[in-house]
C-alpha positions as semicolon CSV with decimal commas, in nm:
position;residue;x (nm);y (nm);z (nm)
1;X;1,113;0,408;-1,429
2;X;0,793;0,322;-1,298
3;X;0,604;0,436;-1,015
4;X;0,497;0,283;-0,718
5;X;0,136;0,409;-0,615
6;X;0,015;0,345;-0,251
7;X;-0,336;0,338;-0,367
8;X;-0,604;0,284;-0,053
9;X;-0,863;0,371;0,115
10;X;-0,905;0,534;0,487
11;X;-1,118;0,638;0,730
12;X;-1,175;1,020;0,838
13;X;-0,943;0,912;1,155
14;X;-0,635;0,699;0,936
15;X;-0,791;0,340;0,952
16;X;-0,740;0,144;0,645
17;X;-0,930;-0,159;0,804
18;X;-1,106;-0,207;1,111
19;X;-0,965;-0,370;1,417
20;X;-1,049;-0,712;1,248
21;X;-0,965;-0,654;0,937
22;X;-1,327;-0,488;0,828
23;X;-1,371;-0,309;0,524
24;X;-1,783;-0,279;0,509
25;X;-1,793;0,097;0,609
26;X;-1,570;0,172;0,226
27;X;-1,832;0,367;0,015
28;X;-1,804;0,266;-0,336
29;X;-1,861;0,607;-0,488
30;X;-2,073;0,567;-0,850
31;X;-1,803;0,802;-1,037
32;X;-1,547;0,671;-0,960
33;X;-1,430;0,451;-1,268
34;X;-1,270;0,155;-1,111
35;X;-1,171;-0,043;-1,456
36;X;-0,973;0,289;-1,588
37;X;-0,806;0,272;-1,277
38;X;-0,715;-0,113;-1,270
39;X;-0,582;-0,032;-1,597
40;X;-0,271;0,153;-1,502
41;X;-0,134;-0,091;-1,327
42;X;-0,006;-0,436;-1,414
43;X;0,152;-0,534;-1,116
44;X;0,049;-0,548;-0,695
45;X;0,265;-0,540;-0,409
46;X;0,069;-0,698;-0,124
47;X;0,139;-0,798;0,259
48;X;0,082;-1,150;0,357
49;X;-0,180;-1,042;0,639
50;X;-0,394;-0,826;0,328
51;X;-0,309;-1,159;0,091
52;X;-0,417;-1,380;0,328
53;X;-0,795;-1,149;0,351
54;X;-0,796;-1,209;-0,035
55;X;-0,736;-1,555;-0,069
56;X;-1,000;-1,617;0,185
57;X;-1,240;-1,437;0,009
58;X;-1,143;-1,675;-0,299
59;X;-0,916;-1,377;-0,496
60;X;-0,554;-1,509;-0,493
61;X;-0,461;-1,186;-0,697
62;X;-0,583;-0,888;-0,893
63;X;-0,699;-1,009;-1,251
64;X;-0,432;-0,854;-1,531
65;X;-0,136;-0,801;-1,268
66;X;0,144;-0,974;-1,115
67;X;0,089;-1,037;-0,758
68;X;0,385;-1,052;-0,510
69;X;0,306;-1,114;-0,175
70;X;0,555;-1,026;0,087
71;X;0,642;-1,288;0,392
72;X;0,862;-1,454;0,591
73;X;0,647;-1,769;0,653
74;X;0,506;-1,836;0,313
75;X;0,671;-2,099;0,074
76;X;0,622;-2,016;-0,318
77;X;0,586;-2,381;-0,381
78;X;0,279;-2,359;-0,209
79;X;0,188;-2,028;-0,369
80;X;0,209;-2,080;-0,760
81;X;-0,051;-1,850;-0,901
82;X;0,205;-1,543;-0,662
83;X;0,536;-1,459;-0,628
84;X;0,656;-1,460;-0,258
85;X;0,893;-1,213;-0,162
86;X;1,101;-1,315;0,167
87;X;1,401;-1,142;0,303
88;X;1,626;-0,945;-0,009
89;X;1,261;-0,823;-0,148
90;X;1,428;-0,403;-0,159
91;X;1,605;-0,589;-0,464
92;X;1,340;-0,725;-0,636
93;X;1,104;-0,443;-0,572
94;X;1,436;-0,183;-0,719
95;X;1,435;-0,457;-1,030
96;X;1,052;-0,443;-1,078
97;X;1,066;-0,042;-1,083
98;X;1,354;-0,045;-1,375
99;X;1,155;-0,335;-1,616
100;X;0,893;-0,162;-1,833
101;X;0,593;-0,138;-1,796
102;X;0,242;0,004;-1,630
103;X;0,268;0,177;-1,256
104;X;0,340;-0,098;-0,982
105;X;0,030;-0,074;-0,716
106;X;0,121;-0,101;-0,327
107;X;-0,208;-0,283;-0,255
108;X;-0,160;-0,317;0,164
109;X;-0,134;-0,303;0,400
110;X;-0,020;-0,030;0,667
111;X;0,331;-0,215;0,775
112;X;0,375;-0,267;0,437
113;X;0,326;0,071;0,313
114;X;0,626;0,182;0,618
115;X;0,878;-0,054;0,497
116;X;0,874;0,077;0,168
117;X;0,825;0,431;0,229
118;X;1,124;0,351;0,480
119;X;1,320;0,190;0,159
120;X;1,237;0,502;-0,023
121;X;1,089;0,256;-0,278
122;X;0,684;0,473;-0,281
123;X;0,643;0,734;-0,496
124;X;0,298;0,822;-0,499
125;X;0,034;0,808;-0,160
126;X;-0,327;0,832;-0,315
127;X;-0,598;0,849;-0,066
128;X;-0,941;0,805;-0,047
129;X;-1,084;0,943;0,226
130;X;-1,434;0,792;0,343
131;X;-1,649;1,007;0,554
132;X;-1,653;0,759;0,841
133;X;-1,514;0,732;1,171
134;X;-1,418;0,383;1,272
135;X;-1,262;0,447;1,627
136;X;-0,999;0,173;1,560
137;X;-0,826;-0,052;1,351
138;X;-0,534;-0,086;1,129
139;X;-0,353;0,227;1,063
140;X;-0,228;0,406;0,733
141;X;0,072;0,393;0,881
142;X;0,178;0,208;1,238
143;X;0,452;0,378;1,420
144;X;0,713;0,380;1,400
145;X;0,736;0,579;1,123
146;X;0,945;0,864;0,945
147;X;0,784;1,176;0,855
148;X;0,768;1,187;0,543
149;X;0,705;1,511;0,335
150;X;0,452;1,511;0,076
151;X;0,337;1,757;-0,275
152;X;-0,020;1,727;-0,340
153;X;-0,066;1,715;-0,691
154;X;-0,435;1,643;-0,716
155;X;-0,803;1,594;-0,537
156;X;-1,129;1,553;-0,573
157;X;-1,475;1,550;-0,385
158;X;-1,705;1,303;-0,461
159;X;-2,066;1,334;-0,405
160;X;-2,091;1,064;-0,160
161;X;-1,859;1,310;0,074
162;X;-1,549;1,052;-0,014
163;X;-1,210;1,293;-0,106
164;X;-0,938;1,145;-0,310
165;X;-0,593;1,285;-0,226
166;X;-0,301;1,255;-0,494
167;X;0,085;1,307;-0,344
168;X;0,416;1,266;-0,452
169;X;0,664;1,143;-0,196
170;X;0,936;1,395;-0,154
171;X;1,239;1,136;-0,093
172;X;1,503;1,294;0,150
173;X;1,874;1,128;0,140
174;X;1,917;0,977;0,465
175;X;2,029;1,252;0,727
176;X;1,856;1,470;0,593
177;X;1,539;1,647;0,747
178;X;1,366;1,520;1,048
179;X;1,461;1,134;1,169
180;X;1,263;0,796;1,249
181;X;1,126;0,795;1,611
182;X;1,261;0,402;1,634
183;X;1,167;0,185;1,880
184;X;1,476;-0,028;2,016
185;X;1,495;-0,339;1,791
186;X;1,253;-0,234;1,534
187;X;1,338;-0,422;1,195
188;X;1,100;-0,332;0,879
189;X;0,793;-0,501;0,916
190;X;0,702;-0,544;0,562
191;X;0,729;-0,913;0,571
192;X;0,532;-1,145;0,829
């Protein structure tokens, strides 16, 4: 079965963007090898808020991978080059895991990221950790949440001060360990 990797970047204090959706403070670190790393994947998993920051930057998808976007106000026949994942996506996203292929990348974003995690559909959190404080923004992961336990299972420093962080997920069946802190009426929020 494949894995889905929650791939992304953060700030020192849990910000994967800033309170407008900024990105300009992510240090692009000169050892990192970004094309050996685009090159396990072959599909993304992406919310419609992060898809919607692509496609006005003119990037619709990731070159060499599937690209499903998930909402509940997009229309695929306005969305050809993507597939649009609406309400019934934990089926599709089960399906995708089973087919062959290279590891499935869970692009963003943060409400994304819960839903999943929720579904018990992540199996992998890598990090990379800038050396940045932001003060604010879009979280790793906006409450309500689970807690979730993790196995690290690699790292490295980077000279730029940027740490990568490599978990696996340790899925619990539900009931066991520790419980959601739910708000009244929360629903997943992986689709907007």
């Amino acid at each position: 079965m494949r894995r889905i990797r929650y791939a992304v970047a953060t700030s020192l204090d849990g910000y994967i963007a800033g309170p407008n959706g900024e990105a300009d403070w992510i240090i692009t670190d000169p050892d990192i090898d970004f094309g050996a790393l685009y090159k396990q994947f072959d599909t993304v998993l992406v919310g419609r808020r992060t898809f919607d920051t692509m496609a006005a930057a003119g990037q619709r998808g990731i070159p060499g991978m599937r690209t499903f976007v998930f909402s509940r106000t997009m229309r695929q026949r306005d969305h050809r080059d993507v597939t649009v994942l609406g309400e019934g996506w934990e089926k599709t996203v089960g399906a995708l895991r089973a087919e062959a292929g290279k590891d499935i990348w869970l692009f963003g974003g943060g409400s994304l990221f819960r839903s999943l995690l929720e579904a018990r559909l992540v199996d992998t959190v890598e990090i990379a950790i800038m050396p940045v404080l932001i003060g604010g923004g879009i979280p790793m992961l906006p409450a309500p949440a689970e807690q979730t336990q993790l196995e690290l299972t690699g790292h490295r420093i980077y000279g730029t001060g940027s740490v990568s962080l490599e978990y696996a997920v340790k899925h619990t069946l539900p009931g066991e360990g520790l419980q959601p802190a739910k708000a009244v009426g929360h629903r997943p929020a992986c689709v907007a």
